[in-house]
C-alpha positions in Angstrom: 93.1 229.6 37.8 90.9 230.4 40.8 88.5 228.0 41.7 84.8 229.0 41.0 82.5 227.7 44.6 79.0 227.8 42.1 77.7 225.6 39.9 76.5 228.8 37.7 78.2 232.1 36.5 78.0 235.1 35.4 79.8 237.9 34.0 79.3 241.3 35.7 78.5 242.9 32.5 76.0 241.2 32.2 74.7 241.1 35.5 74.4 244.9 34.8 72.2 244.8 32.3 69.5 242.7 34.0 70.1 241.8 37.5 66.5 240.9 38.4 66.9 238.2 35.4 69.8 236.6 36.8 68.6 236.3 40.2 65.2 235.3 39.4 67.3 232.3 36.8 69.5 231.5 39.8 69.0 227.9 41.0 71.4 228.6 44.0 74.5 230.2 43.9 76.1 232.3 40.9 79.8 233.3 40.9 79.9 236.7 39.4 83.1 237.1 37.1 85.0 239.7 36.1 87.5 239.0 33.2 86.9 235.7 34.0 87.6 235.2 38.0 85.2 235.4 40.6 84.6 238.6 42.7 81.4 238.0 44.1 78.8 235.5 44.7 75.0 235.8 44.6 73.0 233.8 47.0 69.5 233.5 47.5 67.9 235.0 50.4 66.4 231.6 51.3 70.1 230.2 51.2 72.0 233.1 52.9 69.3 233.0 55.7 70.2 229.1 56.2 73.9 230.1 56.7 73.2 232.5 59.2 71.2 230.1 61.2 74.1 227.3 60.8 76.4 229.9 61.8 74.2 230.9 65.0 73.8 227.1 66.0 77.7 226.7 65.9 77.9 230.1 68.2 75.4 228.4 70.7 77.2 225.1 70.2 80.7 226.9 71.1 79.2 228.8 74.2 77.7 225.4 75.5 80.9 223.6 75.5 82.6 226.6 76.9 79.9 226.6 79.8 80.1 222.8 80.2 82.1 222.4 83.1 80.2 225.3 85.1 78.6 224.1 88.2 74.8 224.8 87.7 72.4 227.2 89.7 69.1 226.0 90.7 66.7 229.1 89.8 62.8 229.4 90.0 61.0 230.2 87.1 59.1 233.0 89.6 62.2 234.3 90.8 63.3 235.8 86.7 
């Protein structure tokens, strides 16, 4: 059995019927199931915009430690 990464489901029949409901309901993630294993999740905007910033931080993060060891420039604000 797969696992199921949300602490709420739903089945994609239903979701069909009233997708505004089951969003609106959602108190964070919903698996979306489809005889029973997951094929989709639903986040909330709110959350999905939180991973996209976490995921931008560790991009920043990664380019600093690549750039670490770089000698730096000395460069005048007026000069840009």
């Amino acid at each position: 059995m797969e696992s199921i990464l949300a602490r709420a489901s739903i089945g994609i029949s239903e979701l069909k019927v009233n997708p505004t409901a089951a969003i609106e309901q959602a108190d964070g993630p919903i698996a979306v199931l489809n005889r029973n294993k997951p094929v989709a999740y639903l986040i909330p905007a709110r959350e999905w915009e939180a991973i996209c910033e976490r995921l931008e931080d560790f991009e920043l993060a990664e380019i600093v430690r690549a750039r670490s060891g770089e000698q730096a420039v000395s460069v005048k604000l007026e000069d840009l």
